[in-house]
N, C-alpha and C positions, 0 to 999 in steps of 0.2 A: 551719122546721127547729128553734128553738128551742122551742117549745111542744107540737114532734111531730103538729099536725097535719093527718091526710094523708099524712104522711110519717114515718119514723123519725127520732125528737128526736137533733139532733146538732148541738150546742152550738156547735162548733165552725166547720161547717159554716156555721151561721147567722151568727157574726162576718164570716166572710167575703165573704158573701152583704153583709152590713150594710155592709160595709167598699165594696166596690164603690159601693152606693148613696150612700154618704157622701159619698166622693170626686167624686161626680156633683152633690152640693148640696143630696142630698134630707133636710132637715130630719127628718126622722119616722126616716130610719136614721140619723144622726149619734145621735136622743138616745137612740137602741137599742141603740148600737152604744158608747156614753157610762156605758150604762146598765149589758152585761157589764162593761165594765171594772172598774163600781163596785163589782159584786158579784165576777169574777171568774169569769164563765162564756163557757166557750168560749174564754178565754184566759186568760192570767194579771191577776190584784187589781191596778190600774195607777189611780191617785186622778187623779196629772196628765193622763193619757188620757181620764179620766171627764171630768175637768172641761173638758178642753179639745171634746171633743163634745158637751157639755153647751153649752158657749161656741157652737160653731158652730151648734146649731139655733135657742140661744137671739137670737140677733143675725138670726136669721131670721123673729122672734116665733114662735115654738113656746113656747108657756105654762107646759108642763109641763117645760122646759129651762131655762127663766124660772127657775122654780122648784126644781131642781136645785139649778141654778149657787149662786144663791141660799144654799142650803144646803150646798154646798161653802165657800164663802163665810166663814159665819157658823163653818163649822167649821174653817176653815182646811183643808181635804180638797185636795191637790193644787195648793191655790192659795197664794195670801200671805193668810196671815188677816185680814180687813176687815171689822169689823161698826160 
């Protein structure tokens, strides 16, 4: 739903859709789901939300949540600033 394909892009939709899988554990929605927040699609611009779905895939080893978090981090983005 988020990339429209196959289906009608709806941003929205897909937070939701991501939101169920997260809550399930699934690492690859948490950093999707980490990911709207960051940018603010599909829901509202939310850093502590990013980060905090960024945190759960990443403690999951998801790499590229690794690496996020990372940069939440470095930027202070939601988090306490720590470099």
């Amino acid at each position: 739903f988020l990339h429209g394909a196959g289906v009608v892009q709806d941003a929205e939709e897909a937070v939701k859709l991501y939101r169920q899988a997260a809550d399930q554990g699934l690492r690859e929605a948490q950093y999707e789901l980490g990911h709207c927040y960051d940018e603010g699609r599909g829901c509202v611009k939310n850093e502590e939300e990013a980060a905090r779905f960024y945190r759960q895939a990443a403690e999951q080893s998801l790499a590229l949540a690794q690496y996020r978090l990372g940069e939440c981090c470095m930027l202070g983005a939601g988090v306490v600033h720590d470099i």
